[in-house]
N, C-alpha and C positions, 0 to 999 in steps of 0.2 A: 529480444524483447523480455522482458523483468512479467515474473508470474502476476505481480500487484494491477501492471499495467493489464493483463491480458483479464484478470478477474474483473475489474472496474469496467472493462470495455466491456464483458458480456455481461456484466448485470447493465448496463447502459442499453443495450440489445431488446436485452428482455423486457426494460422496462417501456420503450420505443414500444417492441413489439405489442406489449400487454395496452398503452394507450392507444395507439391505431385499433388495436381491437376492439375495444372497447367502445372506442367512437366513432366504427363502421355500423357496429350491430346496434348504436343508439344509447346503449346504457352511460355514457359518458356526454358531454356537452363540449362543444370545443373548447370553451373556456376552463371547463373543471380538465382539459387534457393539457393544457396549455399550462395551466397551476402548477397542474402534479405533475410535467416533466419540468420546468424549473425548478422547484422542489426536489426532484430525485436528480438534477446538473447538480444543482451546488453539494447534496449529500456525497454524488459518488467524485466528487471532485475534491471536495473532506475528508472522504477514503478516502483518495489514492495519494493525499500527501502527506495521511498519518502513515500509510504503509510507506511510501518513501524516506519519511523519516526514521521508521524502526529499521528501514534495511540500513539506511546512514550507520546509527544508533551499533548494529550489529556490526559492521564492517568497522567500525572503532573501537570496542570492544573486541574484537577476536585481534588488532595490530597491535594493541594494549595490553594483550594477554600475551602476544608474543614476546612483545618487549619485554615486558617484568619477567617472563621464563629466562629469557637470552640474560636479564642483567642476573637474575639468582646464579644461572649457569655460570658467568663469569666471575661471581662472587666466590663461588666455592673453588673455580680452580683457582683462583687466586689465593683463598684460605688454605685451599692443599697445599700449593707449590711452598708455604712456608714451614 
């Protein structure tokens, strides 16, 4: 399991948790609980495909950065061996 997945789910948790709370002890309305967790699905659902994205992002950068090392390396033996 990918760290992005496992943060998104526990703030998912927390925010479960903090509306049921809230709308045991009365301070909440079902409807104002019902809002704010649709509201905090699509936020953490927002996270977790920007963070998807930046791990993409880095996992193409770092095969990127290989390659241009690998072709400098081959450039210079190439420029030695002459």
């Amino acid at each position: 399991m990918k760290k992005y997945t496992i943060i998104v789910f526990a703030l998912f948790l927390y925010a479960v948790g903090m509306f049921v709370w809230g709308y045991t002890k009365g301070t909440v309305t079902e409807m104002k609980a019902l809002l704010g967790m649709a509201f905090m699905s699509v936020v953490l659902v927002a996270l977790w495909f920007v963070y998807r994205r930046r791990e993409k992002y880095r996992e193409e950068l770092r095969k990127g950065t290989k390659t241009q090392k690998d072709e400098r390396e081959k450039e210079k033996n190439f420029t030695n061996k002459k």
